[in-house]
N, CA, C and O atoms as CSV, one atom per row, in Angstrom:
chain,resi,resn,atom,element,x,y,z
A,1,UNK,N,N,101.234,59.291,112.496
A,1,UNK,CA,C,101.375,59.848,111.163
A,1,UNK,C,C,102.521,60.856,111.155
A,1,UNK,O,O,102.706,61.642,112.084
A,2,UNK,N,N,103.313,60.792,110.017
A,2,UNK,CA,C,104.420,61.903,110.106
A,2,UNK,C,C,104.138,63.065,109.694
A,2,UNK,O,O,103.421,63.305,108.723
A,3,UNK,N,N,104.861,64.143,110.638
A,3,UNK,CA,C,104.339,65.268,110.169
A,3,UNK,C,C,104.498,65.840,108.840
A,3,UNK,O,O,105.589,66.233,108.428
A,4,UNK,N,N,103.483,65.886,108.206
A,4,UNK,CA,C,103.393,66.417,106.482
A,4,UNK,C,C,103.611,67.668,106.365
A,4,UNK,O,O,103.468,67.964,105.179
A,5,UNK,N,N,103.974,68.845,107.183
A,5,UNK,CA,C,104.453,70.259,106.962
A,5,UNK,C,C,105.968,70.087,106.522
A,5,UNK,O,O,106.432,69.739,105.436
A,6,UNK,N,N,106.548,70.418,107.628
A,6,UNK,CA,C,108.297,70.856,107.637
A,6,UNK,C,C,108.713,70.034,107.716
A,6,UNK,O,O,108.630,69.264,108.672
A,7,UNK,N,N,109.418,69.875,106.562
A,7,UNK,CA,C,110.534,69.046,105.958
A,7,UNK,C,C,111.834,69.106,106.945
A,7,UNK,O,O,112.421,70.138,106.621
A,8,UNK,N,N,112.388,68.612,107.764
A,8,UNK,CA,C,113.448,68.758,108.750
A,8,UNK,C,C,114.926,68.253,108.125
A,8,UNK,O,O,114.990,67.566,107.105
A,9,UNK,N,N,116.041,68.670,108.846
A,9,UNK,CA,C,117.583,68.432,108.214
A,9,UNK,C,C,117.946,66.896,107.920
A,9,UNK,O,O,118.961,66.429,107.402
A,10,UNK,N,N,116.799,66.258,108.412
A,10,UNK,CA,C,116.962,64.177,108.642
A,10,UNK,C,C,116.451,64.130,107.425
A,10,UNK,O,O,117.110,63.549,106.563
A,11,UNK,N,N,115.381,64.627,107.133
A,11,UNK,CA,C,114.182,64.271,106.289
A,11,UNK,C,C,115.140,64.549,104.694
A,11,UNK,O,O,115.064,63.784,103.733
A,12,UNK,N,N,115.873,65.626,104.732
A,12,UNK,CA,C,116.274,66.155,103.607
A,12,UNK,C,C,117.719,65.557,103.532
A,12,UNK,O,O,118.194,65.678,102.402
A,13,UNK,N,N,118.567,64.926,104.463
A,13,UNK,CA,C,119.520,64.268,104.429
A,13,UNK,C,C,119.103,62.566,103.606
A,13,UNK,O,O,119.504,61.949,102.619
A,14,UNK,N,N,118.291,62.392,104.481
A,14,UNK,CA,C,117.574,61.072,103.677
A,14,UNK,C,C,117.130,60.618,102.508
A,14,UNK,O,O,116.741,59.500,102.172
A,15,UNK,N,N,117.285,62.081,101.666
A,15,UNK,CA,C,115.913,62.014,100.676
A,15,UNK,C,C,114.721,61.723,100.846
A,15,UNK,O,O,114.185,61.069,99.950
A,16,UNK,N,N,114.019,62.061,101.892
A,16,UNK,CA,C,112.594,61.576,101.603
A,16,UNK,C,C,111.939,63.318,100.668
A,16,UNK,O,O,112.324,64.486,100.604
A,17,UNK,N,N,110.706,62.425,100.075
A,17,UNK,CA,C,110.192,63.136,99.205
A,17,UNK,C,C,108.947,64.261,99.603
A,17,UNK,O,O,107.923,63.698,99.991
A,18,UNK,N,N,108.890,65.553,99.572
A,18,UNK,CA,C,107.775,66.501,100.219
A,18,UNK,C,C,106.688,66.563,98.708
A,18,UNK,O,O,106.794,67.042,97.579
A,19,UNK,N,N,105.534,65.699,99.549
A,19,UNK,CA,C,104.635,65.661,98.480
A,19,UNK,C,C,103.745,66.531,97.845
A,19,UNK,O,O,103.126,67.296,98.584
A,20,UNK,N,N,103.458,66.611,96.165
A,20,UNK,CA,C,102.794,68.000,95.840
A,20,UNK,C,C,101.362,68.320,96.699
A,20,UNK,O,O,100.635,69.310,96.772
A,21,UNK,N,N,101.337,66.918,97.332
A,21,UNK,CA,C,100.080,67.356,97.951
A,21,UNK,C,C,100.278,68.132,99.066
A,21,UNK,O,O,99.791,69.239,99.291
A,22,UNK,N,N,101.223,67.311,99.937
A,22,UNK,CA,C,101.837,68.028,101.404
A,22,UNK,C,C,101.959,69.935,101.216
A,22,UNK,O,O,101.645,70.890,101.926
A,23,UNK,N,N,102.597,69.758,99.844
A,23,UNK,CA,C,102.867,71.413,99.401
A,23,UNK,C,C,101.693,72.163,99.585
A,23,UNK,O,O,101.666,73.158,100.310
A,24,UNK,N,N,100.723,71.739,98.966
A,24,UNK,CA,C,99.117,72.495,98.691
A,24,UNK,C,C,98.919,72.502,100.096
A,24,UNK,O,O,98.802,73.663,100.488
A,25,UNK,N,N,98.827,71.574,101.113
A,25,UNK,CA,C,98.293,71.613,102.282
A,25,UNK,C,C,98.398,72.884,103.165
A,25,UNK,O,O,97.618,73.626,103.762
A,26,UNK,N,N,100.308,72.737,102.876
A,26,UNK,CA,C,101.291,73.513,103.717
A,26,UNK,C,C,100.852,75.613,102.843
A,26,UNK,O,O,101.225,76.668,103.358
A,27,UNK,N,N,100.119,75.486,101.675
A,27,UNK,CA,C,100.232,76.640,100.999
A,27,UNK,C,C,98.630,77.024,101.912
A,27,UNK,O,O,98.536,78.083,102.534
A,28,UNK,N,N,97.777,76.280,101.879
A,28,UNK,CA,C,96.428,76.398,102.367
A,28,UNK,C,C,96.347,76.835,103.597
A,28,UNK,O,O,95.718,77.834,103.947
A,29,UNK,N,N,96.927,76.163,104.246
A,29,UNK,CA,C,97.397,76.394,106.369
A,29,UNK,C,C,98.056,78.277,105.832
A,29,UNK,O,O,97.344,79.281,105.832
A,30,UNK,N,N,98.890,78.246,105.612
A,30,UNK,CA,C,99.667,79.631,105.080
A,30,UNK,C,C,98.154,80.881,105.005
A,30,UNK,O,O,97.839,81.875,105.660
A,31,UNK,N,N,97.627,80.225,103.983
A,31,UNK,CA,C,96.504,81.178,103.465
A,31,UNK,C,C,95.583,81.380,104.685
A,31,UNK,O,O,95.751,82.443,105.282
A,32,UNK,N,N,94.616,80.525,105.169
A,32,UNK,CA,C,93.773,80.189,106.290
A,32,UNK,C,C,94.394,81.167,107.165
A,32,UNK,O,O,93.793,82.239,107.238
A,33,UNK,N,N,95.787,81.008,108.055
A,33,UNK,CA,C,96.045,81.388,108.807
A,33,UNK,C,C,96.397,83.314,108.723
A,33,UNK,O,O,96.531,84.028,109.717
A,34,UNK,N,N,96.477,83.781,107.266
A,34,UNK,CA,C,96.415,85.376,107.053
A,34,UNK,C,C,95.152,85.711,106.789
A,34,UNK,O,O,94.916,86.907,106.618
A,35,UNK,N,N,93.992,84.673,106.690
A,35,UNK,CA,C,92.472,85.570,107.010
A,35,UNK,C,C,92.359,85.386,108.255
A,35,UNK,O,O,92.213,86.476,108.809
A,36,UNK,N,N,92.353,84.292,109.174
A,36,UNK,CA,C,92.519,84.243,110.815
A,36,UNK,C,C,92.986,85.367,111.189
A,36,UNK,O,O,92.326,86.233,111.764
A,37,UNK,N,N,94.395,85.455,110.834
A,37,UNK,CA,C,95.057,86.781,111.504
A,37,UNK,C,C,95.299,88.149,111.413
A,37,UNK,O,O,95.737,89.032,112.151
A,38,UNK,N,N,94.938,88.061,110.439
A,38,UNK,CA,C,95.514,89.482,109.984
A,38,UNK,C,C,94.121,90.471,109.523
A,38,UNK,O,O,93.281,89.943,108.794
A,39,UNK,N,N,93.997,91.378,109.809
A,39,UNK,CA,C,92.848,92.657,109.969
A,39,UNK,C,C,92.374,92.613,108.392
A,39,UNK,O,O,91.271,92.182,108.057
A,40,UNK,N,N,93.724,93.306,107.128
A,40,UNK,CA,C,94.166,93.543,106.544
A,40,UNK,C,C,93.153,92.605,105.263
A,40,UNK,O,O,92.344,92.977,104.413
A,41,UNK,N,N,93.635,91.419,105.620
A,41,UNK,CA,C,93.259,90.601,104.883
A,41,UNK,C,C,91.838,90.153,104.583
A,41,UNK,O,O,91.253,89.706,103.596
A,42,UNK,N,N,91.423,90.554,106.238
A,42,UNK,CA,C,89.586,90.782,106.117
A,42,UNK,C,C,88.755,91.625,105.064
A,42,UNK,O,O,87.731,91.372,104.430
A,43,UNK,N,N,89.759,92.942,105.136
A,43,UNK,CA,C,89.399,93.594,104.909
A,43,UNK,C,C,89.581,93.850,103.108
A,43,UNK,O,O,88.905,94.700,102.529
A,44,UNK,N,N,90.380,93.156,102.537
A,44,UNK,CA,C,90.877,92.856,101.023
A,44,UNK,C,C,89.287,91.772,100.769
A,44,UNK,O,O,88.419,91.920,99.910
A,45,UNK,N,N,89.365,90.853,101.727
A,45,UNK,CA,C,88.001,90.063,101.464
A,45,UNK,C,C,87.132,90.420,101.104
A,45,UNK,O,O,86.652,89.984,100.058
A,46,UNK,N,N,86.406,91.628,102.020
A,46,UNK,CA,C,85.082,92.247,101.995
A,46,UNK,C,C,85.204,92.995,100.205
A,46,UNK,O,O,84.264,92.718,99.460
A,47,UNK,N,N,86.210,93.781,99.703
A,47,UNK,CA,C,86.106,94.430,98.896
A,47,UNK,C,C,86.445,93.718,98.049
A,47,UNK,O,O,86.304,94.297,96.972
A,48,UNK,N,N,86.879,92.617,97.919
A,48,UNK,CA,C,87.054,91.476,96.433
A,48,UNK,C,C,85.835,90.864,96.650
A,48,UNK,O,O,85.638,90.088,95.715
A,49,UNK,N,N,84.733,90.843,97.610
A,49,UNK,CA,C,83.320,90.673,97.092
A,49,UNK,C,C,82.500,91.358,96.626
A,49,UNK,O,O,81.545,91.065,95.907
A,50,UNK,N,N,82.846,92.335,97.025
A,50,UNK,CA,C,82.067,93.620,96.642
A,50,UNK,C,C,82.586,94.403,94.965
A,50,UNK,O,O,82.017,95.219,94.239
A,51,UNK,N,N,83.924,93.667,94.856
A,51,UNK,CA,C,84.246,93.950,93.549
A,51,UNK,C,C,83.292,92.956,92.674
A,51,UNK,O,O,82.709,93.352,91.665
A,52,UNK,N,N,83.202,91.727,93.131
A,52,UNK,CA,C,82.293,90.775,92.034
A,52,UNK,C,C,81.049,90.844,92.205
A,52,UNK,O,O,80.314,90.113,91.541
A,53,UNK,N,N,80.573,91.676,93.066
A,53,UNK,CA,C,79.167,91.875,93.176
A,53,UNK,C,C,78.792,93.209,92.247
A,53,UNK,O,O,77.778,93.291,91.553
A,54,UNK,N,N,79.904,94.323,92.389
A,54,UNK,CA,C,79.802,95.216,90.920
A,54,UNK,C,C,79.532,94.527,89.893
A,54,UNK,O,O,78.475,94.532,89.262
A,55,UNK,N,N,80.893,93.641,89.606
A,55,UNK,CA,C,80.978,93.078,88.349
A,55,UNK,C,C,79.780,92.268,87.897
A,55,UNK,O,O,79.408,92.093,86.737
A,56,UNK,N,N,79.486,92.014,88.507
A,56,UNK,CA,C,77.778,91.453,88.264
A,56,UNK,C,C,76.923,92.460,87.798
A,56,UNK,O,O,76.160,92.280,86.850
A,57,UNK,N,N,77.028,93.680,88.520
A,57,UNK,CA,C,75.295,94.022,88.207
A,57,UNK,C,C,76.122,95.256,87.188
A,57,UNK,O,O,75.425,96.244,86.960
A,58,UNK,N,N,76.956,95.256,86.827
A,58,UNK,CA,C,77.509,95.788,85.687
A,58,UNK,C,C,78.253,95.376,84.372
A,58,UNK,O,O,78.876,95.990,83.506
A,59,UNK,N,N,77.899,94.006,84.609
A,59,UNK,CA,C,77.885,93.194,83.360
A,59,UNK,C,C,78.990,93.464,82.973
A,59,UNK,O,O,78.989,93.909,81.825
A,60,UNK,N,N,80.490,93.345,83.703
A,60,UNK,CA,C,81.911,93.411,83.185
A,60,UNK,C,C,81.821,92.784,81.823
A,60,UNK,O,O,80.732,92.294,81.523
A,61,UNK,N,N,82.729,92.730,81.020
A,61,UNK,CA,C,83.244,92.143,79.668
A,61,UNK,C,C,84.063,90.941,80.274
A,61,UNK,O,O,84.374,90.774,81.454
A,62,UNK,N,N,84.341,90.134,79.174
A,62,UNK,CA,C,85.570,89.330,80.183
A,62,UNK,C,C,86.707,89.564,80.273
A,62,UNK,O,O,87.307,88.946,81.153
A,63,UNK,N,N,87.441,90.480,79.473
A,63,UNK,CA,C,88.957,91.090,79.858
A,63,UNK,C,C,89.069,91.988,81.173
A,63,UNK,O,O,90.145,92.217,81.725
A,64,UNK,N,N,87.635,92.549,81.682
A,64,UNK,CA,C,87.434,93.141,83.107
A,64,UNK,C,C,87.362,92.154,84.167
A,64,UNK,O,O,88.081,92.233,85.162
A,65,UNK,N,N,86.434,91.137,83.968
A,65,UNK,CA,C,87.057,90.169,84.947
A,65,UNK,C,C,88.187,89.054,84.918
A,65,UNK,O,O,88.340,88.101,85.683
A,66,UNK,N,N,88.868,89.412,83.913
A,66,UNK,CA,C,90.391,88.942,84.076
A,66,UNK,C,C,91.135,90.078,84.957
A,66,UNK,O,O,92.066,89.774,85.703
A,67,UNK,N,N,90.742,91.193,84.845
A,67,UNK,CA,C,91.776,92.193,85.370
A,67,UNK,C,C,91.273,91.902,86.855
A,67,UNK,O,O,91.910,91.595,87.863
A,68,UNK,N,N,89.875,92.109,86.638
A,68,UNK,CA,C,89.712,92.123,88.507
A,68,UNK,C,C,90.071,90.635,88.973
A,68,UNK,O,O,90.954,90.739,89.824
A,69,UNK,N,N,89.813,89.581,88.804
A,69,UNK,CA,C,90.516,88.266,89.260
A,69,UNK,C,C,91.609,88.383,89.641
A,69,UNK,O,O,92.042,87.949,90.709
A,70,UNK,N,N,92.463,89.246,88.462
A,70,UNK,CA,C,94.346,89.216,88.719
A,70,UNK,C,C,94.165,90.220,90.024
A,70,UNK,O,O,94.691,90.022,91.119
A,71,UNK,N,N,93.504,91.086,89.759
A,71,UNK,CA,C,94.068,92.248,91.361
A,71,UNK,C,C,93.789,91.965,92.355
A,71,UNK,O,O,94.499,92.434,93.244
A,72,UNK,N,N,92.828,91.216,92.700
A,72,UNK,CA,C,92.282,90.765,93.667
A,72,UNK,C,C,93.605,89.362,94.007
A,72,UNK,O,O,94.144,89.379,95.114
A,73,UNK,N,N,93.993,88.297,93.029
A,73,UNK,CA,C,94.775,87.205,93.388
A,73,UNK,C,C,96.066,88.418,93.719
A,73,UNK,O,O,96.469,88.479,94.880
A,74,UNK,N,N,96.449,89.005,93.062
A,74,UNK,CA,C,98.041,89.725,93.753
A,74,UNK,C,C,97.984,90.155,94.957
A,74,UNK,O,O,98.941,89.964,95.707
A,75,UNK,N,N,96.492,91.036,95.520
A,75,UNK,CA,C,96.326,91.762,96.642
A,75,UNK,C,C,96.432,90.691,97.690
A,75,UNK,O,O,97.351,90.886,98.485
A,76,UNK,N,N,95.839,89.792,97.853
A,76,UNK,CA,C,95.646,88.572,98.535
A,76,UNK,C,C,97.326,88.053,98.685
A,76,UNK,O,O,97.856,88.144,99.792
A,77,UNK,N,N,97.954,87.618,97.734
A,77,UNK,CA,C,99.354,87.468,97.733
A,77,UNK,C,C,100.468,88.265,98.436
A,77,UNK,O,O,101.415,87.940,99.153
A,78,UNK,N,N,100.011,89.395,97.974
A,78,UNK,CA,C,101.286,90.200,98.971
A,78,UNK,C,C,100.519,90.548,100.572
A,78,UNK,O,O,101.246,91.158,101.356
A,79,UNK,N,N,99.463,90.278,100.939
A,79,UNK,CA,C,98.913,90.059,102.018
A,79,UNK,C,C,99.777,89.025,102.529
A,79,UNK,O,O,100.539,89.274,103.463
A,80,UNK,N,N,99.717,87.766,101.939
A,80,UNK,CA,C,100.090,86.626,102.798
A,80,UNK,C,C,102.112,87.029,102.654
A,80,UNK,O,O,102.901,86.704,103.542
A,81,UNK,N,N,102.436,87.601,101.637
A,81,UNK,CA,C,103.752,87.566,101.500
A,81,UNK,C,C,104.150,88.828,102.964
A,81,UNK,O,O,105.085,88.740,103.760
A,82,UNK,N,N,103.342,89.641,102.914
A,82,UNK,CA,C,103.271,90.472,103.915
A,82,UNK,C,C,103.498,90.203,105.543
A,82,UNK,O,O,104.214,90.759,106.376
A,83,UNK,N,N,102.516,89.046,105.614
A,83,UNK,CA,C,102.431,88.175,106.751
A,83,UNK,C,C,103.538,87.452,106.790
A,83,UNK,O,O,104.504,88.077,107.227
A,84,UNK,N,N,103.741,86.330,106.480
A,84,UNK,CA,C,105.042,85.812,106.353
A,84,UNK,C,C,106.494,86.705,106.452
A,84,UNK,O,O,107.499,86.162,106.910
A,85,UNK,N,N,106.512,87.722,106.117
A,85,UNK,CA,C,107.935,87.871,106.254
A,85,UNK,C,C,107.672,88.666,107.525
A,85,UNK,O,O,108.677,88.673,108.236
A,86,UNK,N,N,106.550,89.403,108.091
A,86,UNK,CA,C,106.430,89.848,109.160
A,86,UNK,C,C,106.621,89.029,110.437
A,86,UNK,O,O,107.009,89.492,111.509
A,87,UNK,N,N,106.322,87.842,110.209
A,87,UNK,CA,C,106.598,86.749,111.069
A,87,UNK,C,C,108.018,86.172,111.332
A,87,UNK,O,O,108.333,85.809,112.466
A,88,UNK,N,N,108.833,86.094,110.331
A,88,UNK,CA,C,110.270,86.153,110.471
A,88,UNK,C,C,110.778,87.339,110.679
A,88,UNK,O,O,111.891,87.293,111.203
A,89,UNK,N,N,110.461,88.154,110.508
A,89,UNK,CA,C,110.947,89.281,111.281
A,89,UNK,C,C,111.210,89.374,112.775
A,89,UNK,O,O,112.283,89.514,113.361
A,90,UNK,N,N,110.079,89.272,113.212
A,90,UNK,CA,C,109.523,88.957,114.594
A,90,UNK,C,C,110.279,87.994,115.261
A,90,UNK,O,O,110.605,87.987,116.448
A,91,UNK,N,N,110.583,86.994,114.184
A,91,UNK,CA,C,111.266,85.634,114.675
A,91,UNK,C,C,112.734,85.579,114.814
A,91,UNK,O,O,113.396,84.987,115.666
A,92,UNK,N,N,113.128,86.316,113.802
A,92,UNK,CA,C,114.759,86.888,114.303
A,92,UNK,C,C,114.853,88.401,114.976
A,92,UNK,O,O,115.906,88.671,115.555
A,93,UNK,N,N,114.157,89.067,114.946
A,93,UNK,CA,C,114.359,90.191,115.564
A,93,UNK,C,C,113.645,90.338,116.833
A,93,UNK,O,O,113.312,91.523,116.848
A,94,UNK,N,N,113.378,89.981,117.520
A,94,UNK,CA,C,112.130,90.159,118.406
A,94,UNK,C,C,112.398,91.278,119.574
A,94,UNK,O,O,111.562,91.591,120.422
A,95,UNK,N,N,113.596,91.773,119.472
A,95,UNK,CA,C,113.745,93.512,120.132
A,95,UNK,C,C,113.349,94.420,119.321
A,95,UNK,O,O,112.967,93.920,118.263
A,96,UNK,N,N,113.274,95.536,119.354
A,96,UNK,CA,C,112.986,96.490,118.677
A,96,UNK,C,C,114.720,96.552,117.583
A,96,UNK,O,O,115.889,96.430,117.951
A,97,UNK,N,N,114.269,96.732,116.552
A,97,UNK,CA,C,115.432,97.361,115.840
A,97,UNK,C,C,114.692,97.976,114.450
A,97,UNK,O,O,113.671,97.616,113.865
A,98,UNK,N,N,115.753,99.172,114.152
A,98,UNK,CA,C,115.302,99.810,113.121
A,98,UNK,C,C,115.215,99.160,111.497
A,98,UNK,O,O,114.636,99.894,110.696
A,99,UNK,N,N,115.602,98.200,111.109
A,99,UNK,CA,C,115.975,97.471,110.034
A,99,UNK,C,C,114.698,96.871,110.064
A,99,UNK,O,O,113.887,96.865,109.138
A,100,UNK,N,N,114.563,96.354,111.212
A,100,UNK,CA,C,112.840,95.100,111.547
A,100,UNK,C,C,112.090,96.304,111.355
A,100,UNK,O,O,110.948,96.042,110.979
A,101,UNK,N,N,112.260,97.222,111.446
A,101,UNK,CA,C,111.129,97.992,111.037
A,101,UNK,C,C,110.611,98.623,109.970
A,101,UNK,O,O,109.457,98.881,109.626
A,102,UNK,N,N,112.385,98.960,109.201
A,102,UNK,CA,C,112.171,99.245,107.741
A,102,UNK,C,C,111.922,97.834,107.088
A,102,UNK,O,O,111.238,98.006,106.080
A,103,UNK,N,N,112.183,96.661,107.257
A,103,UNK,CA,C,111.403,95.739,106.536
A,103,UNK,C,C,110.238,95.129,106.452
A,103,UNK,O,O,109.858,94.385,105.547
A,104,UNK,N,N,109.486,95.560,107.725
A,104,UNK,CA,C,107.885,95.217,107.755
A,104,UNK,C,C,107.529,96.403,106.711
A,104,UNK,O,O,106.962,96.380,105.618
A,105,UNK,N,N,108.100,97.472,107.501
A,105,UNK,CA,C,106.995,99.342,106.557
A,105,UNK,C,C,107.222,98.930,104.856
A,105,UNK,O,O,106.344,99.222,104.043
A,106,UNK,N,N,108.279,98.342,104.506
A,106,UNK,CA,C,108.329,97.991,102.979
A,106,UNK,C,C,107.777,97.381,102.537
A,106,UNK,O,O,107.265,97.705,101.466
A,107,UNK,N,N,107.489,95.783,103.258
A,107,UNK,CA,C,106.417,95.149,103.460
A,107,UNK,C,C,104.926,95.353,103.139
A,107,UNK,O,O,104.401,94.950,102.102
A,108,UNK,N,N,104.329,95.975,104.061
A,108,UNK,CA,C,103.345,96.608,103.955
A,108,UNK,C,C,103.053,97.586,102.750
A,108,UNK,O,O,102.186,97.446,101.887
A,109,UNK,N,N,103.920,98.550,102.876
A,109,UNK,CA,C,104.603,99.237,101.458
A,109,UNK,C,C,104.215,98.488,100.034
A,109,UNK,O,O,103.826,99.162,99.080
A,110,UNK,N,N,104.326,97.288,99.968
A,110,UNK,CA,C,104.376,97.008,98.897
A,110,UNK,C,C,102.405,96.314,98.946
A,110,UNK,O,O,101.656,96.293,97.970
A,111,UNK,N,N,102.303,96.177,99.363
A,111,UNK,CA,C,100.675,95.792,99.481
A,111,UNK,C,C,100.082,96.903,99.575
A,111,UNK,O,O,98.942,96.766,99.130
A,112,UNK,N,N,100.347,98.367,100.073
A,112,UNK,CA,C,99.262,99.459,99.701
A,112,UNK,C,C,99.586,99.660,97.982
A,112,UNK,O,O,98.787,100.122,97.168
A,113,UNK,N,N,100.826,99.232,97.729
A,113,UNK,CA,C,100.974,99.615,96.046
A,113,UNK,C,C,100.372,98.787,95.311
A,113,UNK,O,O,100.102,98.784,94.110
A,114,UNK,N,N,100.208,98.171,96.038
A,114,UNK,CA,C,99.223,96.673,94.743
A,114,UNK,C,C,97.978,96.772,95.017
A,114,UNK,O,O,97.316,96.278,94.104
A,115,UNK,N,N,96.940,97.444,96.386
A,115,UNK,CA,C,96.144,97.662,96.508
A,115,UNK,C,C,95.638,98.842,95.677
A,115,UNK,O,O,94.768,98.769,94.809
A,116,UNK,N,N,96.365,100.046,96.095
A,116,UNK,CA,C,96.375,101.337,95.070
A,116,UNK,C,C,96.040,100.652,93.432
A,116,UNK,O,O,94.973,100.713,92.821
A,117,UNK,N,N,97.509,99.915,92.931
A,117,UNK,CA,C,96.913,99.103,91.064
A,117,UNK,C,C,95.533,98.822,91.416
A,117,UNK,O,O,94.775,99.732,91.081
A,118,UNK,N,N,94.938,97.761,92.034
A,118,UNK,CA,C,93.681,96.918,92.106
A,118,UNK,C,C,92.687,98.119,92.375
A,118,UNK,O,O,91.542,97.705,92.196
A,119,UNK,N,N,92.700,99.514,92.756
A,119,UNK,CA,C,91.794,100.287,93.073
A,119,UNK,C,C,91.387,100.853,91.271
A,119,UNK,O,O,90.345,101.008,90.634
A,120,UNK,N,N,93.347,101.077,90.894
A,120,UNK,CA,C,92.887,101.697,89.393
A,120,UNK,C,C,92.326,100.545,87.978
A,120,UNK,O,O,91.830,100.795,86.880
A,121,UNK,N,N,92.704,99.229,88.677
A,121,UNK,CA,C,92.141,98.588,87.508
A,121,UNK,C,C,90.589,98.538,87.613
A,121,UNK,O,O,89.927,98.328,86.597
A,122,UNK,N,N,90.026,98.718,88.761
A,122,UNK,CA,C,88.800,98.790,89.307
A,122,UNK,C,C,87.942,99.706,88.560
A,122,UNK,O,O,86.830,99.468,88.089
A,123,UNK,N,N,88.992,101.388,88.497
A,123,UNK,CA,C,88.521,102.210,88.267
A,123,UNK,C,C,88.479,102.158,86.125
A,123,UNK,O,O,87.574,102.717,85.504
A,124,UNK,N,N,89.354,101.576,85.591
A,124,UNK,CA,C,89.567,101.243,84.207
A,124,UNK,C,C,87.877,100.513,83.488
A,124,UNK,O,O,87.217,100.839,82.501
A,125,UNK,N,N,87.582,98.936,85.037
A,125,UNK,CA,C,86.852,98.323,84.450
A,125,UNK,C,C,85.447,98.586,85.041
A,125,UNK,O,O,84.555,97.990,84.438
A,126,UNK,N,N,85.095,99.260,85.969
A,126,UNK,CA,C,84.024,99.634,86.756
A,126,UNK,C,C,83.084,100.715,86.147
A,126,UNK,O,O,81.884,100.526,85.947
A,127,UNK,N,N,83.928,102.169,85.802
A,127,UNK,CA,C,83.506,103.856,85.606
A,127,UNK,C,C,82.746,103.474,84.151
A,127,UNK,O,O,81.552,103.723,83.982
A,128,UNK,N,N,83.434,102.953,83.306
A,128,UNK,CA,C,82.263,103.242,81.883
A,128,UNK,C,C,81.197,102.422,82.282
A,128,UNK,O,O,80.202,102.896,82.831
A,129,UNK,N,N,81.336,101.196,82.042
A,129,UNK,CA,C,79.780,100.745,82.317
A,129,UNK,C,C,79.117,101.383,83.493
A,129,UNK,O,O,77.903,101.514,83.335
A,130,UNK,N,N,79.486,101.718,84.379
A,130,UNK,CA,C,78.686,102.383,85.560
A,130,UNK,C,C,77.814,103.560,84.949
A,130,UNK,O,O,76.594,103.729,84.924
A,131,UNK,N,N,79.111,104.484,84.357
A,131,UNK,CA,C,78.373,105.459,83.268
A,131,UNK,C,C,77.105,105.488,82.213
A,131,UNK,O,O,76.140,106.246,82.118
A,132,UNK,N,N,77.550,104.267,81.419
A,132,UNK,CA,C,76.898,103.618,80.813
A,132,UNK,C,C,75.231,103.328,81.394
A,132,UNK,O,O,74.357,103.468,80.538
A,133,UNK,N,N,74.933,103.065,82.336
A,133,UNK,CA,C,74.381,102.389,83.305
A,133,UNK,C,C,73.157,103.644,83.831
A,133,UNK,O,O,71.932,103.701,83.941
A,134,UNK,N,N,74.116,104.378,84.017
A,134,UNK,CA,C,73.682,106.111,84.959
A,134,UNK,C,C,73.133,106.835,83.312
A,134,UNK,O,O,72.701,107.972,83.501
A,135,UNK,N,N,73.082,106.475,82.041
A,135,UNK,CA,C,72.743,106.948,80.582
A,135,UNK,C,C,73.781,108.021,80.626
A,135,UNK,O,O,73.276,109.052,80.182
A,136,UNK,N,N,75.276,108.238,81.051
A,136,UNK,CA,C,76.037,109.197,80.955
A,136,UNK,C,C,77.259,109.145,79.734
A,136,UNK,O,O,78.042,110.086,79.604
């Protein structure tokens, strides 16, 4: 069977075609492999369940669980975008250099900032009904 990931310089000289399915496969392996690996990503897990387990026993509205769906899908995203470029990093840089380092810390950088949003949309759709809840 040919390999259905990476499209190689023959493959793309040839025209052969990378199928939408091959794509999904190749996006899934991607995903799989930043909950396998990465701490980070465990740890976004545990609290995007624990966000819908609020949202449950606090009877979100549905524009709250649109917000928490979206923060939770971005957090997850720049996780894996996180991973990925950390990996090419690694892959062209693999000495120490200061650049490989300001581009992981930005990296990362940019996933505590989307984590930070997903904490305040949390806090937007969580605090009244909680209030609510507590007769406050």
């Amino acid at each position: 069977m040919r390999n259905r990931f990476v499209r190689n310089a023959k493959d793309k000289r040839q025209g052969e075609r990378f199928s939408l399915a091959n794509a999904f496969a190749c996006a899934t392996c991607g995903i799989a492999h930043a909950f396998k690996t990465q701490r980070n990503m465990k740890i976004h897990l545990a609290l995007a369940f624990l966000a819908l387990v609020f949202g449950i026993v606090l009877q979100i509205e549905t524009w709250g669980w649109a917000a928490i769906a979206l923060a939770i899908g971005l957090v997850f995203a720049f996780e894996c975008m996180n991973t990925a470029l950390e990996a090419v990093v690694d892959l062209v840089s693999p000495e120490y250099s200061e650049l490989a380092k300001h581009a992981k810390d930005c990296a990362a950088g940019a996933v505590l900032v989307c984590a930070l949003g997903a904490v305040a949309v949390a806090a937007v759709v969580y605090v009244p009904p909680a209030l609510a809840l507590a007769g406050l």
